[in-house]
C-alpha positions, 0 to 999 in steps of 0.5 A: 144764385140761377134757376137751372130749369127756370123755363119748367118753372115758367111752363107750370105756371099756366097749368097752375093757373088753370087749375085754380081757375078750374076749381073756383069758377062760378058755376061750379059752386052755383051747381051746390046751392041750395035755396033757404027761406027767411035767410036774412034772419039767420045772417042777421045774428051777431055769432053768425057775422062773427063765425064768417069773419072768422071764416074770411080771413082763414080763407084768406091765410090759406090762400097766401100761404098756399100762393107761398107754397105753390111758389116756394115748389116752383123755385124748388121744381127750378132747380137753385143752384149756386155757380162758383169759377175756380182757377187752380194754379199749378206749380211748375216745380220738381224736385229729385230726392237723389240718395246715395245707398253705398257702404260710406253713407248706411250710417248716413241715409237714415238720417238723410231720409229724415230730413227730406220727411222734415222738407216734405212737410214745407213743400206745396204743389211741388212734384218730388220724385226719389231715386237710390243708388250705388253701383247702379241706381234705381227708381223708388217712385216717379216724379209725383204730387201724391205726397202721402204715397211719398211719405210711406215710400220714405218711412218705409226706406227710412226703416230699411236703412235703419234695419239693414234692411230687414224691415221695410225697403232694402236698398242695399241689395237693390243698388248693387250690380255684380256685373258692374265693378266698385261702388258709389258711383257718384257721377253715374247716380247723379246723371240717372238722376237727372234723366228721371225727369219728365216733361222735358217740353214744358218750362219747369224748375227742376231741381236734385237734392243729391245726398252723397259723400262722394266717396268714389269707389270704382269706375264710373261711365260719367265722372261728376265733373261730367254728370254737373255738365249734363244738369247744366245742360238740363238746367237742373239745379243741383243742392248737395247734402253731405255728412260732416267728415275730417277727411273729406276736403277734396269730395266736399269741395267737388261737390261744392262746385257742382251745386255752384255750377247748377246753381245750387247750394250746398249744405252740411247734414244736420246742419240747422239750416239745411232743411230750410235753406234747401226748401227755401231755395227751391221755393225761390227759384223762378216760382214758377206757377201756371193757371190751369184750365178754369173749371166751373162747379155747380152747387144745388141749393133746393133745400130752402125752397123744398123747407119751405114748400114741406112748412107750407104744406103743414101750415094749410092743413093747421089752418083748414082744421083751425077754421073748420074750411 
């Protein structure tokens, strides 16, 4: 514990002094004498040496019970206060939430938005960004530590896939470009998702959760042999999430090379180990933490004293009138 204003403590110390000195120096109480015949016979009786015994030692308990209190005000008057250093550590981790909205997946992305609501709960201090795509792709939010702003943004579009978009976000409407021929553009969705990321001068673990069936339909301007190149280049790890399909040899194994090749892993939607091993790989990966500037707080502590001082108060007043002082 420190005394903030230790030096006002220390100033009203010789006021204090002062002050006590002032109200009990001797002339003073010579100036209200009053001279009395005879008086050894009044001191002479047994009630008269009980009753200033009496009064001696309520004297006396007033007086340390008012030292106590002056001092208890002075500590109070100093301010106590409580010093603590914290050292926040941040993680350098972030994570894209990168969603395929095309026809092939809309029985699909609700069920996607579940499990990354399942991975939000295991995460801790990671940035997660989110964005949709179809034959364009769109930013649902930025790379953020809000989690509870990211759990509304993915209840809400969880809501509008199961809708079909008549209640919450509608992201069938929003990923689709007229001007841009086909759909699901796989290599075109993952690159914007990789140039969603931020910071690009600080040493950071980025990582994309990239749910798709790779089912391309139509020209893209990045195929995804070409977007896997780009987040290698980014050394941006790539975990791919597809549905179980019989007919999906081929797009399931591109999309196997592209986690591979990014470092990544790839997973099976509905899988009993896909939420975790996903959230434990990302955990894993480099672990990266930074110790942010050293903040100290400062906590006030006046209560005891101020107690006190307020106990002291009301104890000399019971004494004086207990004594008759």
């Amino acid at each position: 514990m420190v005394l903030k204003f230790w030096w006002l403590a220390l100033a009203l110390l010789p006021v204090a002094g002062l002050t006590v000195w002032l109200l009990s120096r001797p002339g003073r109480a010579a100036a209200g004498r009053v001279p009395v015949a005879r008086l050894h016979r009044l001191t002479a009786l047994r009630a008269f040496a009980q009753r200033r015994k009496a009064l001696l030692i309520g004297a006396i308990a007033v007086f340390l019970v008012a030292a106590f209190t002056a001092l208890s005000a002075l500590v109070g008057i100093a301010r106590p206060a409580r010093t603590e250093t914290i050292n926040p550590e941040r993680h350098l981790r972030d994570v894209m939430l990168c969603l395929d909205a095309s026809g092939s997946m809309t029985s699909y992305d609700a069920q996607i938005l579940e499990s990354y609501l399942e991975m939000l709960d295991s995460f801790d201090g990671e940035r997660i960004g989110m964005t949709v795509f179809n034959s364009t792709a769109v930013s649902v939010f930025p790379l953020t530590d809000d989690y509870q702003m990211v759990e509304e943004f993915l209840a809400e579009a969880k809501r509008g896939f199961e809708t079909g978009g008549l209640e919450g976000t509608d992201f069938l409407a929003g990923t689709v470009d007229t001007a841009i021929g086909g759909s699901s553009l796989i290599g075109d969705g993952l690159t914007s998702c990789v140039d969603n990321f931020d910071r690009h001068g600080e040493e950071r673990s980025r990582s994309i959760i990239f749910a798709t069936d790779n089912q391309l339909a139509g020209t893209p301007i990045f195929s995804l042999d070409e977007a896997t190149d780009i987040a290698v280049e980014e050394k941006v790890r790539v975990y791919t999430l597809a549905p179980r399909s019989l007919f999906a040899g081929s797009e399931i194994s591109e999309l196997q090379t592209t986690a591979r090749d990014t470092g990544g892993a790839h997973h099976q939607l509905g899988s009993a180990q896909a939420v975790g091993g996903i959230v434990e790989d990302i955990q894993q990966q480099e672990a990266q933490k930074t110790s942010a500037k050293s903040i100290t707080l400062v906590h006030d502590q006046p209560v005891v004293p101020l107690v006190l001082t307020l106990l002291g108060i009301i104890a000399c007043f019971v004494l004086a009138w207990r004594f008759s002082l």
